[in-house]
N, C-alpha and C positions, 0 to 999 in steps of 0.2 A: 465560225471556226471557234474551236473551244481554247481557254487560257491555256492547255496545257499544248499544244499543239501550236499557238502566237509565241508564247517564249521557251519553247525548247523544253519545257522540266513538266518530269511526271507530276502530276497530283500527290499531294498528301495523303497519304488513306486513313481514314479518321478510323473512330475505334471501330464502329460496326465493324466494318469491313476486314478488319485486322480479328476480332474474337465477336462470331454473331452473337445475340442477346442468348440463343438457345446455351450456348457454351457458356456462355458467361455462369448461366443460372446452373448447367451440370458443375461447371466446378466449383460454384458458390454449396451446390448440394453435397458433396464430396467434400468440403472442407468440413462443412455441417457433418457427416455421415465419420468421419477421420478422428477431429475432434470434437466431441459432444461438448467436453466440459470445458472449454474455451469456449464455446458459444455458451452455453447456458451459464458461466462463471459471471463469463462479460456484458451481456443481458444484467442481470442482477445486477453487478456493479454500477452498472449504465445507468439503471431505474435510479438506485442510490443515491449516487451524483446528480441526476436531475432532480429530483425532492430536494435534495440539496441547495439546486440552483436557483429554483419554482419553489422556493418555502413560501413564499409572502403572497405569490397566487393561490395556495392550496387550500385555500379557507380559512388560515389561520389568523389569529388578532396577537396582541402583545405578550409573547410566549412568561413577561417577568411582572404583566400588570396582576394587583394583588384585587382581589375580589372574596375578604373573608363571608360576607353571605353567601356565597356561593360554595362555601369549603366541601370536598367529600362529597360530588355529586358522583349518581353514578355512571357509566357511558349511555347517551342517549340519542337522540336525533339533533340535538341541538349542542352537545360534549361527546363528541365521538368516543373519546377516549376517558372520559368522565373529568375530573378536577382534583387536585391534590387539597393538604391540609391549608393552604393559604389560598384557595378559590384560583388560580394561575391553571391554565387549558393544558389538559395533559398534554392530549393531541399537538398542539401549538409546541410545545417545549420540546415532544418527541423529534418532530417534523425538523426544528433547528436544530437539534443536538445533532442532525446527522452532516452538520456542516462543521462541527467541532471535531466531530469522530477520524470523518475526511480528511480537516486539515491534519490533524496531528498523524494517521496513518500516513497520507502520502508524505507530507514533509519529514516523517522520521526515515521514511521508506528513504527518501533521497538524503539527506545530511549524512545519515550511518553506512548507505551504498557509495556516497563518494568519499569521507574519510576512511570507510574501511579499503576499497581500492587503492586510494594512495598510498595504504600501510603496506597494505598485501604486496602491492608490487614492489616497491622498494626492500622491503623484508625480505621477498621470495628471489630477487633478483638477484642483491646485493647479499653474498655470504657472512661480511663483518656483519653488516647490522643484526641479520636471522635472529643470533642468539638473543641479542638485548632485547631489542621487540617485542618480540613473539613470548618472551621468559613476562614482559611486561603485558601485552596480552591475557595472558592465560592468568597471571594475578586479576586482572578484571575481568575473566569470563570466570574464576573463582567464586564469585559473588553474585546470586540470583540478582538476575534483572530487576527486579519487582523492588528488592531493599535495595540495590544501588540509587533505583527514582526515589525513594523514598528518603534515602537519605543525602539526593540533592536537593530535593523536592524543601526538606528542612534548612537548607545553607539559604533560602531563598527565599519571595512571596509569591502567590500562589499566582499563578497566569500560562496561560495558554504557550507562549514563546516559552518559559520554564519548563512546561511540561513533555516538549517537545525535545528541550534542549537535553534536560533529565534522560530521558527515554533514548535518544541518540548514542549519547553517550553511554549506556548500557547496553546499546543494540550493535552500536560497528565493530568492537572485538571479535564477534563472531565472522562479521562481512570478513575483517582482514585475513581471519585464518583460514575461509574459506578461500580467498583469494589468493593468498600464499601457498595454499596446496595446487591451483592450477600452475601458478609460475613454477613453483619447480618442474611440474610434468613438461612444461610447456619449455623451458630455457636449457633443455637436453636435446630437445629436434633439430632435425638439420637447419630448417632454415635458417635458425636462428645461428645455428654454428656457423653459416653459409654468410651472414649478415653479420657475425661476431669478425672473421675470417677477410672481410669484404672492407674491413676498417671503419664498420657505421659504428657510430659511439652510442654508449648505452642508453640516452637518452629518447633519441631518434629509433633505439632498438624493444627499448619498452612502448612505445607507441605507436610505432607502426605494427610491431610482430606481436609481442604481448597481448597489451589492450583489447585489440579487436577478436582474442580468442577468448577472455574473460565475461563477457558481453551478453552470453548465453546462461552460463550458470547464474552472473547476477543479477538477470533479470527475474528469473527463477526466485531466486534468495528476498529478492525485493519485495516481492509479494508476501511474503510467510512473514517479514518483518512488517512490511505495513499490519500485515491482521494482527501480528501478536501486540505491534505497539495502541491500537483501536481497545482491544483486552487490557493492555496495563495501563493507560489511561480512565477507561470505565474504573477498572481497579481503585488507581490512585484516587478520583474521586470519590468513589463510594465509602473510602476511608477520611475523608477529609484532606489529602493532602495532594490535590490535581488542581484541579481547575475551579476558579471563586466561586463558591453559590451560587450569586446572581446571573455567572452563565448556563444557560441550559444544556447541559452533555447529561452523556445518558447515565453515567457515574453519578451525578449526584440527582435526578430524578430518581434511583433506583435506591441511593440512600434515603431521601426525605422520606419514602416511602414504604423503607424497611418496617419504621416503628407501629405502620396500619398492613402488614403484609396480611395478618390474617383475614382481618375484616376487609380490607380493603386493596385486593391481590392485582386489581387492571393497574395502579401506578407504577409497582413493579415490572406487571407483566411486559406491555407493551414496548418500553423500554429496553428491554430484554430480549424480546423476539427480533428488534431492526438491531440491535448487536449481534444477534445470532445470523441474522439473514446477511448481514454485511460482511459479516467475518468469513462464512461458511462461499460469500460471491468469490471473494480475496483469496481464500485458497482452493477452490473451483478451479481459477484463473490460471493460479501457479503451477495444481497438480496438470493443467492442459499442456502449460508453456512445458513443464519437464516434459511430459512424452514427446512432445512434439521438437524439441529442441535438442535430444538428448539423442543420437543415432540410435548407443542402445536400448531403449528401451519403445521405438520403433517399430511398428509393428510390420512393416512394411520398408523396404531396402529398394 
């Protein structure tokens, strides 16, 4: 006699059963087929992050050991990537900078998406505050990003937590007023009238009602802020004012490198292409999540 028939209760039906493997793969095809550039964004970014993770398996040796006989080799079987002015493996420095790159994208992505959301919402909610805020805001989205880091960047020493912190702090005026323009759409619907009406207090009404409809655009948002801050970090280094020499991002591979561009164009180059390739995964990613996040622009109802 079978268990389900000794104690009374049906079987579980594990997943086979519930979506066969065929289905599984047509809708796996269909999501592929829906959105291309959500799969192909997030691939790329995938690869990224794993180099990332897998630097120290990939062949590489001590991305900052100095080896002046070996200066200005060119890429070969044995220097993938050839060697810069102080004998140091292009390749090697490439391969880590893409965990510099990483951290400072995602973690600006997150610092600037939740102070901007905190702003946004209290701003957009709350009618007193709107004015001051947002008049404070828009004083600091007055000022190109690029010179605001740079002129935190100056208040400072030079280090990866600064660079992030710099970049943040010129990156979330934009989150807030992004997000202050959904609150207002969003604190004229009924439910909210229905929940204003129903005696929930604002607190309990920004989070339950709010929040969860903001969640889409800023995920959206977050992406475009990660890629641009991967750009103003390369930036800031290339100029001297990011990230210390002796760490390997791809800002200051690109600068060592300026001064042999001519002759000697793979230091620059390669550094250059996995910025490109990573930025270009980064808003891949984003432009997938709008369409697909976004009803209208939907191609399908």
């Amino acid at each position: 006699m079978s268990t389900a028939t000794t104690t009374g209760y049906a079987a579980a039906p594990v997943l086979g059963d519930v979506l066969p493997p065929a289905k599984q793969r047509g809708r796996a095809m269909t999501f592929v087929h829906r959105h291309p550039t959500i799969v192909f964004g997030g691939t790329l970014l995938l690869i990224m992050i794993m180099i990332a993770i897998l630097a120290p398996y990939l062949g590489t040796v001590d991305p900052t050991a100095l080896a002046p006989a070996k200066r200005t080799r060119e890429p070969s079987a044995l220097y993938w990537f050839g060697t810069d002015m102080l004998g140091r493996d292009v390749y090697s420095r490439v391969i880590y900078g893409t965990r510099i790159s990483l951290i400072v994208g995602f973690s600006v992505a997150a610092i600037a998406s939740v102070a901007g959301t905190f702003i946004g919402l209290i701003s957009g909610y709350i009618r007193i505050l709107d004015a001051i805020v947002m008049r404070v805001m828009d004083g600091l989205m007055s000022i190109p990003s690029i010179l605001l880091a740079i002129a935190l960047m100056a208040l400072t020493r030079a280090s990866v937590q600064n660079v992030v912190i710099a970049i943040s702090f010129a990156e979330f005026p934009r989150v807030s007023r992004l997000i202050r323009g959904v609150v207002l759409s969003l604190r004229e619907q009924p439910f909210v009238e229905a929940a204003t009406a129903s005696g929930t207090r604002v607190p309990m009404i920004i989070i339950k009602h709010i929040l969860p409809n903001t969640l889409a655009p800023l995920m959206v948002n977050a992406t475009f802020i990660c890629a641009s801050a991967m750009i103003t970090e390369a930036a800031l280094s290339f100029i001297g004012a990011g990230t210390p020499p002796i760490i390997p991002s791809w800002g200051n591979i690109m600068a060592e490198g300026r001064a042999l561009w001519q002759v000697k164009p793979y230091i620059v180059f390669f550094p250059a292409v996995f910025l490109c390739v990573t930025v270009l995964a980064v808003n891949l990613l984003g432009d997938g999540l709008r369409d697909a996040l976004d009803p209208r622009l939907a191609k399908r109802i």
